[in-house]
C-alpha positions in Angstrom: -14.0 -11.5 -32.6 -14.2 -8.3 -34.3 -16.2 -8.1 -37.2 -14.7 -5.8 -39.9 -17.1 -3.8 -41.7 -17.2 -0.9 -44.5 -16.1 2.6 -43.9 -19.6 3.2 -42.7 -19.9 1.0 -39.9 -17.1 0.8 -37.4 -16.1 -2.6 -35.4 -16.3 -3.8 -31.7 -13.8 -2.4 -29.4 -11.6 -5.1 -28.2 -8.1 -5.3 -25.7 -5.6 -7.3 -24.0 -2.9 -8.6 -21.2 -0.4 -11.0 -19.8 2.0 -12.3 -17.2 4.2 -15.3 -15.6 7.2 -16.6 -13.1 9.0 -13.1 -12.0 12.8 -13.2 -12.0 12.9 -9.3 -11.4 10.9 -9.1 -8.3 13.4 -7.1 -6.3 13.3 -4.7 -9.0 10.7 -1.1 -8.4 10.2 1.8 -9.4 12.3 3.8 -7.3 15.4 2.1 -9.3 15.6 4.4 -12.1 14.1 7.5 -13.1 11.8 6.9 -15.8 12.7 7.9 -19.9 10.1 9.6 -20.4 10.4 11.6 -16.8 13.7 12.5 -18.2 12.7 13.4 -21.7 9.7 15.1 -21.4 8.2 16.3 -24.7 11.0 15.1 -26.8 10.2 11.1 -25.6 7.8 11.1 -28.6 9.9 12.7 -31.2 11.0 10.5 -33.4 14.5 10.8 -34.9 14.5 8.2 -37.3 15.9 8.9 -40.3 15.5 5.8 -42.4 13.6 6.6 -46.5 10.0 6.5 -46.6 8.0 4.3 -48.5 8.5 6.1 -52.0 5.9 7.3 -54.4 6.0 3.8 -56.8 3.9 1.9 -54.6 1.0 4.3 -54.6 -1.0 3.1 -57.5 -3.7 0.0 -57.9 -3.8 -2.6 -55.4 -1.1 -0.4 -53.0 -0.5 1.8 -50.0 -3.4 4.5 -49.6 -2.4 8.2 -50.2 -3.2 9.9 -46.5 -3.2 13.3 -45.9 -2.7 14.8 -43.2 -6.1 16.6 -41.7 -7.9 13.4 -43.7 -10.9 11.7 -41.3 -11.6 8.4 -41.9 -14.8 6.9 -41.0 -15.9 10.3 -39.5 -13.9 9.9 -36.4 -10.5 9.4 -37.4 -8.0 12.1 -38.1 -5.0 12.0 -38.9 -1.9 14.0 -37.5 1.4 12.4 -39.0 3.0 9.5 -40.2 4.6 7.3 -37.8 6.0 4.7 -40.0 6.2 2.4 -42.8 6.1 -1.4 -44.1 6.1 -3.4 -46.9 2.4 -3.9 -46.4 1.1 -0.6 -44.6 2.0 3.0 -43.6 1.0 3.1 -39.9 -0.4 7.0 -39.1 -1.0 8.9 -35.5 -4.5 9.5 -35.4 -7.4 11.3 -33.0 -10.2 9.4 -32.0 -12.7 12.2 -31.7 -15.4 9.3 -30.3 -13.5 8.6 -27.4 -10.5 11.6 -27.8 -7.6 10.0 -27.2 -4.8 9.1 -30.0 -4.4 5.8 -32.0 -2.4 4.4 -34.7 -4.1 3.5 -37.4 -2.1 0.9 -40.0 -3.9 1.4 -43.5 -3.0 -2.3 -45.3 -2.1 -1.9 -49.8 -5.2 -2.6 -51.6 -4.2 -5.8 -53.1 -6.2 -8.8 -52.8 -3.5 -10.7 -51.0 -2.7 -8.0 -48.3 -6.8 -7.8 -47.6 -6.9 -11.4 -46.9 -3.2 -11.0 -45.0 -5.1 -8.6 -43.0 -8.2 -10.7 -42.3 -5.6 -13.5 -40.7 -3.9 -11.3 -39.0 -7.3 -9.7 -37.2 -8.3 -12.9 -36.4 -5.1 -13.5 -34.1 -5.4 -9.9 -32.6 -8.7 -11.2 -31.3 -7.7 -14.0 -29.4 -5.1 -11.6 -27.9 -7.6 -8.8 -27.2 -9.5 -11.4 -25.0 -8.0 -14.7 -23.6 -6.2 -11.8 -20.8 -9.9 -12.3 -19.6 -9.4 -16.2 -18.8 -9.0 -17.2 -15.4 -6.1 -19.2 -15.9 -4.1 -15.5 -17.1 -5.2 -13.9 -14.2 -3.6 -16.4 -12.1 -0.8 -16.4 -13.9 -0.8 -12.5 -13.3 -1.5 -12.7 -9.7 1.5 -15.2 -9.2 4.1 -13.4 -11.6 3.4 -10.0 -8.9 3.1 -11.6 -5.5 6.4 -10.4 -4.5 5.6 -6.6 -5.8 3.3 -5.2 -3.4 2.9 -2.3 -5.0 1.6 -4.4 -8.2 -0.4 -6.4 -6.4 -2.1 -3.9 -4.8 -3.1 -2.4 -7.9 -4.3 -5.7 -8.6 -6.1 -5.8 -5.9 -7.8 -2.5 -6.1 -8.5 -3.1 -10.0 -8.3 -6.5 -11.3 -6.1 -7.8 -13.7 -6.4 -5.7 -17.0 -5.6 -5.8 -20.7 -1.8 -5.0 -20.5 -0.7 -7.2 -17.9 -0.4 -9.3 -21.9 2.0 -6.6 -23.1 0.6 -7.1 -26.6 -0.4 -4.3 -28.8 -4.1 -4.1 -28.7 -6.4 -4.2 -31.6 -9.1 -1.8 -31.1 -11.1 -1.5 -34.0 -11.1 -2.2 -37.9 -12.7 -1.5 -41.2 -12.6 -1.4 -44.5 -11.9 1.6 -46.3 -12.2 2.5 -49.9 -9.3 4.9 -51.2 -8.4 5.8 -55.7 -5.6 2.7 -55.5 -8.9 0.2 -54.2 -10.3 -1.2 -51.1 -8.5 -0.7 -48.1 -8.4 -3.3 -45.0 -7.4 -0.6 -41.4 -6.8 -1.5 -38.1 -7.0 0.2 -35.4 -4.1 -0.3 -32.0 -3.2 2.0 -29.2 -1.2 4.1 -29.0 2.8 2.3 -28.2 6.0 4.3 -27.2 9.6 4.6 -29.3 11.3 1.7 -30.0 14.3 -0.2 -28.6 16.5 1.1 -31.1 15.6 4.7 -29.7 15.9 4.1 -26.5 19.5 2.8 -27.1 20.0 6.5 -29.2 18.6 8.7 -26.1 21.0 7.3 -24.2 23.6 7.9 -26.1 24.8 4.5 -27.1 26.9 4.8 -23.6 24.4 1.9 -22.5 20.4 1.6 -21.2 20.4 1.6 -17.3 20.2 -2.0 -16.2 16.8 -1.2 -14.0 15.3 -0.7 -17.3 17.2 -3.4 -19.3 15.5 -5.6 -16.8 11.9 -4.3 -17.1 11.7 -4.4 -20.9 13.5 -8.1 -21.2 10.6 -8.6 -18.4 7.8 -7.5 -20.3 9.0 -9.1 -23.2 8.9 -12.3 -21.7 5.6 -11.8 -20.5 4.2 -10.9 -24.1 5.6 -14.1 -25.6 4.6 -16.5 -22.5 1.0 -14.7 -23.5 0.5 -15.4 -26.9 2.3 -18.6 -26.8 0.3 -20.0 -23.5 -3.3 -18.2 -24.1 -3.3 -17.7 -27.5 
């Protein structure tokens, strides 16, 4: 499990993956170009144009005020905002440890949403490991055996943390901001939502190839946490 601790001390690394019975298997990559082939640089815009979280909330026992340029934990720095909840505004961040990007989602201060966030972590464990159980990697291995391509990258190297297709928890730790103490976590970095993917195709329809693949790799999430977790 990884053990939270203050903004001086950063947590264990964890990850994740998953699989099961494949209705698609006559389904490859040469079906479709893919979105973000198409896209290029604009694939990680994002259009969306809903309000932000509003200024009310940032007081005593709510969301953090980020800036922009802020490093957290002398290793995090933020670029922009990617979204918003009720409970957390979720930021694009460099890893300057390991330089790559992450998202970091900074919880509200409130007692309540700390302890939210310590249940919440303790889930994201199990699905940061169990893809490591042999009984997943069978799964794997039998929800690919009619796509050689997959299972040659199998093959070559093992079955890894997305085969899950769970967000994975990476890191977290307490941070202490003017509005109070702070749970963050840490996930890799996703791509745009479906909602987006509908947009860039100009609500004429997603490409049934890739309608396929993402109800597939839905399916596989949910067999995941609901079979190894």
């Amino acid at each position: 499990m990884n053990k939270v601790e203050d903004a001086q001390t950063p947590s264990k690394n964890t990850a994740t993956h998953s699989s099961s019975h494949n209705p698609y298997a006559n389904v490859n990559d040469d079906d479709f170009n893919p979105l973000r082939d198409e896209l290029g640089e604009s694939f990680y815009e994002d259009e969306d144009s809903s309000e932000d979280e509003g200024m009310p909330d940032y007081k005593i026992g709510g969301y953090h005020p980020i800036h922009v340029g802020e490093i957290l934990l002398d290793r995090y720095v933020i670029i922009q905002k990617l979204g918003w909840g009720h409970f957390s505004t979720v930021w694009l961040t460099k890893d300057l440890r390991y330089n790559s990007y992450v998202a970091l989602k900074v919880q509200k201060s409130a007692q309540h949403y700390v302890e939210a966030a310590y249940d919440e972590v303790d889930i994201l464990d199990q699905v940061s490991t169990n893809w490591k159980t042999e009984q997943w990697k069978d799964s794997i291995k039998d929800y690919y055996k009619e796509d050689k391509h997959l299972m040659t990258r199998l093959k070559k190297f093992g079955v890894i943390s997305e085969s899950s297709h769970c967000a994975q928890l990476l890191n977290s730790f307490i941070h202490h901001g003017p509005n109070g103490k702070h749970f963050i976590m840490v996930f890799e970095i996703l791509g745009v939502n479906f909602l987006e993917i509908i947009k860039r195709y100009d609500y004429k329809g997603v490409p049934l190839p890739l309608v396929r693949r993402l109800a597939k790799q839905c399916l596989i999430g949910l067999d995941y946490i609901h079979r190894m977790c």
